[in-house]
C-alpha positions in Angstrom: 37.5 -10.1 32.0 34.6 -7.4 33.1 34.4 -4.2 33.4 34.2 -2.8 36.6 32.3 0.7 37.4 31.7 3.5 40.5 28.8 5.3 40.8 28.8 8.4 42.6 25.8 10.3 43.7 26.1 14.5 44.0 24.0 15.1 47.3 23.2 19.2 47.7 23.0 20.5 51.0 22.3 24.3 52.2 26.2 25.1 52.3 26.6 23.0 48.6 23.6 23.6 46.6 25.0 22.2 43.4 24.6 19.3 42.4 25.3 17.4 40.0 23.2 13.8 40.2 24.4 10.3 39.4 28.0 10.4 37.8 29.2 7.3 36.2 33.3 6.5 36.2 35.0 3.2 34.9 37.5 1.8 37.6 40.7 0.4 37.0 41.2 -2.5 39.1 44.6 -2.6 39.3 45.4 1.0 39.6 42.1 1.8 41.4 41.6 5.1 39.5 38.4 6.3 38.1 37.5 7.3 34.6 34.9 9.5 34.6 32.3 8.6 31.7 28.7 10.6 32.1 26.5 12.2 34.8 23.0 11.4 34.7 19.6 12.8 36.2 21.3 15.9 37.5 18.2 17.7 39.0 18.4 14.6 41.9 20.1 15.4 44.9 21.4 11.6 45.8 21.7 11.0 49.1 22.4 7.1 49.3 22.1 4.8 46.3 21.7 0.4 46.3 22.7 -1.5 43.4 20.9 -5.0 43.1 23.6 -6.6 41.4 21.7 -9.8 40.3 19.2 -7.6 38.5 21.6 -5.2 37.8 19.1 -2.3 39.2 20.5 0.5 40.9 18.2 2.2 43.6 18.6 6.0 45.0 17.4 8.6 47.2 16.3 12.3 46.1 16.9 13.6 49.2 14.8 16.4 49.3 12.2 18.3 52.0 9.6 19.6 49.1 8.3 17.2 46.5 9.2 18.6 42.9 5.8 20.2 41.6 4.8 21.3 45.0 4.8 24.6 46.8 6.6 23.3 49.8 6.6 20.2 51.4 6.0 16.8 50.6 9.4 15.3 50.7 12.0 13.3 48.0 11.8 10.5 46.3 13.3 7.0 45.5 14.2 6.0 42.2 15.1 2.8 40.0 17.6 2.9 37.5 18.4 0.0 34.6 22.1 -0.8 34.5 23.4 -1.7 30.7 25.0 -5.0 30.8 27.8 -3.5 28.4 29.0 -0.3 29.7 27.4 0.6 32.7 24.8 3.4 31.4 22.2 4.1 33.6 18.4 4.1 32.2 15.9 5.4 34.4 12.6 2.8 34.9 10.5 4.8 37.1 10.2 6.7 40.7 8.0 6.9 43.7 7.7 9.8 46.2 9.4 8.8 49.6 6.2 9.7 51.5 8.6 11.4 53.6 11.3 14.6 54.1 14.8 13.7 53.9 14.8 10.3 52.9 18.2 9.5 54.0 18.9 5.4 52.6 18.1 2.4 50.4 18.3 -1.2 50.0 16.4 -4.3 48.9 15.6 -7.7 50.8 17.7 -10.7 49.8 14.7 -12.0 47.2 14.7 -8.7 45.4 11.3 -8.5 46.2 10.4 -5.5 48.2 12.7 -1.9 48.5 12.8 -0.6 52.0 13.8 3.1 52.6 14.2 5.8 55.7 12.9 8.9 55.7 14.8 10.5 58.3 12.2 14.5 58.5 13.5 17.4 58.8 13.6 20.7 61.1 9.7 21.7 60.5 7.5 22.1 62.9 3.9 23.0 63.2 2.6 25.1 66.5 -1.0 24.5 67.2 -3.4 25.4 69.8 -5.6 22.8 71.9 -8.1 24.1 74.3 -9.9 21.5 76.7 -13.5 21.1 78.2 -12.7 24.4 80.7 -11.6 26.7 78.7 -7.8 26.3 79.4 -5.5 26.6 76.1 -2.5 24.3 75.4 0.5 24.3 72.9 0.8 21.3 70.2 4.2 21.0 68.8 4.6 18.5 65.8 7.5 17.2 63.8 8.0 16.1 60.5 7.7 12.3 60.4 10.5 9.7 60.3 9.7 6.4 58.9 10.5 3.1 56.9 8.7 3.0 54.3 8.6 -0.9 52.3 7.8 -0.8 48.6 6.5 -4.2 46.4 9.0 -4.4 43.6 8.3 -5.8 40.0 10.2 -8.0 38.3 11.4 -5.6 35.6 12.7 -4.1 39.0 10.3 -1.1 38.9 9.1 0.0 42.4 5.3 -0.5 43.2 3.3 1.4 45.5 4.3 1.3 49.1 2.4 -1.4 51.0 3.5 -0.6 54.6 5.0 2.3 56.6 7.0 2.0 60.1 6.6 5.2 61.8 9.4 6.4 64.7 9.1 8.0 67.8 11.7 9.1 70.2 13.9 12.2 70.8 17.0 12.9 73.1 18.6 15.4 75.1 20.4 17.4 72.0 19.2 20.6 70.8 18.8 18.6 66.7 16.9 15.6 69.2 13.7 16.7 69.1 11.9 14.0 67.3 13.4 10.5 65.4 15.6 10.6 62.4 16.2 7.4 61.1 19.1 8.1 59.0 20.1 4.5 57.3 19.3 1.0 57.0 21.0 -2.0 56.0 20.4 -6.2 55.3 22.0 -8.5 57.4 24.1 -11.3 55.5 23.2 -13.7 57.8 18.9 -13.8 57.7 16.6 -11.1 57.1 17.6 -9.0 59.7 17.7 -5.1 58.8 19.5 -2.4 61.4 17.4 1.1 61.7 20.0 4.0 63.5 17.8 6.4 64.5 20.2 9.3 65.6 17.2 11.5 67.1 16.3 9.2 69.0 19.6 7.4 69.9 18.4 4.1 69.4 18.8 0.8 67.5 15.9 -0.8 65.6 16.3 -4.6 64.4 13.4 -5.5 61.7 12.1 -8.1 59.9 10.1 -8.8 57.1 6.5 -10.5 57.1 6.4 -11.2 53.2 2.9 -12.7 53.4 1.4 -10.1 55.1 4.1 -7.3 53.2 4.6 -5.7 57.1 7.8 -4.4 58.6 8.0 -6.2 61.9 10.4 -4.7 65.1 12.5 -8.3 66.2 13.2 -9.1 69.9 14.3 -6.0 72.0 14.1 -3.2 69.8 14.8 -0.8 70.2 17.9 -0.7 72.0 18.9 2.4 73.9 22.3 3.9 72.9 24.1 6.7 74.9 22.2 9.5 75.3 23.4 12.5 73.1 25.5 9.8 70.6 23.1 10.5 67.4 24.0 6.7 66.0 24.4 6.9 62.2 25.5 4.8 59.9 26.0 0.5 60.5 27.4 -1.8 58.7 27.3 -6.3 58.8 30.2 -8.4 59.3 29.9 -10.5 56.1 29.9 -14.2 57.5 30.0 -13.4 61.3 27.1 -11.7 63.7 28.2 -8.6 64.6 27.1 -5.3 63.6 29.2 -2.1 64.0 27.3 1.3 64.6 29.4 4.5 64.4 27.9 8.1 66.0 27.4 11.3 64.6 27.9 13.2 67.6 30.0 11.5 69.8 33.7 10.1 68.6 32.8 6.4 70.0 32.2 3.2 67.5 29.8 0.2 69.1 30.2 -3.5 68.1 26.9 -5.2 68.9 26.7 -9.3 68.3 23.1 -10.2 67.0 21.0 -13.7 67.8 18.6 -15.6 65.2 16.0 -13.5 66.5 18.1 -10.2 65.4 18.2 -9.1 69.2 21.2 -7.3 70.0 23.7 -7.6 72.8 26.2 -5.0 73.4 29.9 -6.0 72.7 31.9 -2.9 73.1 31.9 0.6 72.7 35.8 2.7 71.4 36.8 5.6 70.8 36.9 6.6 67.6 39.9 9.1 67.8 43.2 8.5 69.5 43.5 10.9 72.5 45.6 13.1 70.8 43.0 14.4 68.2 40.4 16.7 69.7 37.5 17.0 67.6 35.9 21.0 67.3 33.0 21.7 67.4 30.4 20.5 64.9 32.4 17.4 64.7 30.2 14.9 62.9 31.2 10.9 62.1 29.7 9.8 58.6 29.7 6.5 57.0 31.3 3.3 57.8 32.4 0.5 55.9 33.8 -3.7 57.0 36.2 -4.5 54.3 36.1 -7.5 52.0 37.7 -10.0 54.0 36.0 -8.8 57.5 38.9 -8.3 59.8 38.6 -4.4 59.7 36.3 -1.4 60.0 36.7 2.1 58.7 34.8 4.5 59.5 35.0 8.4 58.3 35.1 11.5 60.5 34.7 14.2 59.3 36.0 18.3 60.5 38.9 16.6 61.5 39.5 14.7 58.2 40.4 11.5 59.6 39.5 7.8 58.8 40.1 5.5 61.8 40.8 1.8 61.0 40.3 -0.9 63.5 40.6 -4.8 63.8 37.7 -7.3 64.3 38.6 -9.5 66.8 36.4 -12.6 65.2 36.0 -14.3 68.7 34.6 -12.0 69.9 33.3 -9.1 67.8 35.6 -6.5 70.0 37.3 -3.4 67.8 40.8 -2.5 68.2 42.4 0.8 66.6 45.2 -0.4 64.7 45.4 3.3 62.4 43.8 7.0 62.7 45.1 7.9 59.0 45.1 11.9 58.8 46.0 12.6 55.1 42.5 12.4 54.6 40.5 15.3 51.5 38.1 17.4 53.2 35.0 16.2 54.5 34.7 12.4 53.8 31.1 11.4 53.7 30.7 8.2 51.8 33.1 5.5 51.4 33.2 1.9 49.7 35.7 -0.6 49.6 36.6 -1.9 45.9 35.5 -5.8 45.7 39.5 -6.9 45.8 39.9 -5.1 49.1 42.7 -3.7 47.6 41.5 0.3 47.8 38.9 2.3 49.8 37.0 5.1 47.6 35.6 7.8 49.3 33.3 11.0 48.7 35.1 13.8 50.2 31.8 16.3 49.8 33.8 19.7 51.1 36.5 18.5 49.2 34.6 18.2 45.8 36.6 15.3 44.9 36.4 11.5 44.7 39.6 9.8 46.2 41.1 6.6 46.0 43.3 4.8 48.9 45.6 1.5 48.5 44.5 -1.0 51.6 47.7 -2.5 52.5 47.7 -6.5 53.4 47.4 -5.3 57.5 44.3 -3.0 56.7 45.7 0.4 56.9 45.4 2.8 54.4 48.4 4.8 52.2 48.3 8.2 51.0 45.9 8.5 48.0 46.7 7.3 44.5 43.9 9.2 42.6 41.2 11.9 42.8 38.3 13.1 40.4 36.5 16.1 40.7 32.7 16.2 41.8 30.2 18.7 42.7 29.1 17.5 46.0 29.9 13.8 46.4 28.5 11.8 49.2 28.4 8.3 48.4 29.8 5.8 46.5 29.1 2.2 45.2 30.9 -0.4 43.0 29.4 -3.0 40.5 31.3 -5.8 37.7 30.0 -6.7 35.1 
């Protein structure tokens, strides 16, 4: 029987400037505790991380504003890692720059053939002067740039120069709204569909790929509009059906969208993501979201209120229905992952500098933890068997 491993990445932030890179742990499957083993590259500041399992290459984020070696500015970078088919190790291959601030998430198409990342910008801005023909001065305010950015990969799984870059416009009515932030993207199981939130400017991209012409292409009616002020964040794929679920960084609501073969989207439902008798304070922000193994349930992690809400996939009809708000939750969930079994959600509590394990019972809801590990500044986590 194989191993099975959980890699966590250490993400710093201005309240949690630590860090602590890529830590390594050994999972017990039938326990669902971790073992830590090693950190590794501990000058990254890992913001999301995707492990090709075929190739056994692990992909991650430096999510950073200024490019090591410069004065300021620049942005982070994305970096391939070599996963040992014995014990998990990690072995770095090489590292582009992200030719972008922030860049915020990771993954590969189903061929392995390209890496596709978001650079989600930051809070610069640059004030300029224009003055016209008469004489009459204007102000020029620009924003850091939030893009997709595809990379050719090699077949030792090294990444290549990039060979295209999608760049987003849009803003909304929040004070942080003032220009896009495309904070993740993810591959749809069923054809090459991939889901851009971009919580500045609260919309939903669908792309495809044009592998001939290496080109990011917008499908069918993107980008669709989401509620103003909503700041969607994180999506995740129903593994055999078409629906994808969106969840909001700053609004308590969770969106079920069904998708068509040419990856346009059509509005399902929208919930509430707390029952009514959890008020969310101020600064309340929703992070990641995960479908479990089998598909009849979403989680999805809120965080200031410490609270993962678990609902039912209705597989009709793509609906959501709340079936569990489970409180005993460590402080600050960011990441989370469900083990292959479907037997235990992990999750990054990155306030709570701990990694925690919870039993998934039979109906989907979760039990009160069963292990924690001690991190830096976790913020996501990802499984892999060998």
């Amino acid at each position: 029987m194989g191993k099975s491993y959980v890699y966590i990445g250490n993400r710093s932030s201005e309240k949690q400037p630590a860090n602590d890179g890529m830590a390594i742990c050994e999972y017990d499957t039938e326990s669902g505790k971790l073992k830590h083993l090693n950190h590794v590259s501990k000058q990254l500041s890992i913001g999301a991380v995707y492990i090709d399992t075929k190739r056994k290459i692990l992909y991650c984020t430096d999510e950073r504003v200024d490019y090591p070696g410069l004065r300021a500015g620049g942005g982070g970078q994305v970096v391939a890692f070599s996963i040992h088919p014995e014990n998990g190790a990690l072995t770095e291959i090489n590292r582009q720059p992200s030719y972008g601030a922030k860049p915020s998430f990771v993954v590969t198409d189903a061929d392995s053939k390209f890496l596709l990342i978001t650079n989600h910008g930051f809070r610069n801005t640059v004030t300029l002067t224009e003055q016209d023909a008469f004489g009459k001065i204007t102000l020029k305010v620009l924003h850091d740039e939030s893009s997709i950015v595809l990379y050719p990969l090699q077949e030792d799984g090294s990444i290549g120069e990039p060979c295209d870059v999608f760049r987003l416009t849009g803003e909304g009515p929040e004070s942080f709204q003032l220009s896009a932030h495309a904070h993740s993207i993810q591959r749809s199981p069923l054809g090459e569909w991939y889901a851009v939130c971009d919580k500045g400017g609260d919309q939903m991209f669908m792309f495809r790929l044009d592998d001939d012409k290496k080109k990011i292409v917008p499908c069918k009616g993107s980008p669709f509009p989401c509620s103003p002020g909503s700041a969607p964040r994180y999506s995740a794929f129903h593994p055999t059906l078409p629906y994808l679920f969106v969840n909001k960084e700053n609004k308590t609501i969770l969106t079920a969208f069904r998708y068509d073969e040419e990856g346009k989207l059509e509005h399902v439902c929208t919930i509430d993501a707390l029952p009514p008798y959890i008020t969310p304070p101020q600064g309340f922000t929703q992070s990641d979201i995960c479908v479990g193994k089998s598909g009849q349930y979403v989680y999805t992690l809120l965080r200031q209120v410490n609270v993962i809400s678990v609902f039912e996939i209705d597989e009709n009809t793509g609906k959501l229905t709340m079936i569990q708000a489970f409180e005993q939750v460590c402080d600050g969930p960011r990441g989370c992952a469900a083990s292959p079994d479907g037997r235990f959600l992990i999750v990054a509590a990155h306030a709570g500098h701990a990694v925690v394990t919870y039993p998934i019972g039979e109906d989907g809801t979760l039990s009160p933890a069963v292990s924690s590990i001690v991190q830096p500044a976790p913020g996501t986590v990802n499984f892999f068997e060998i």
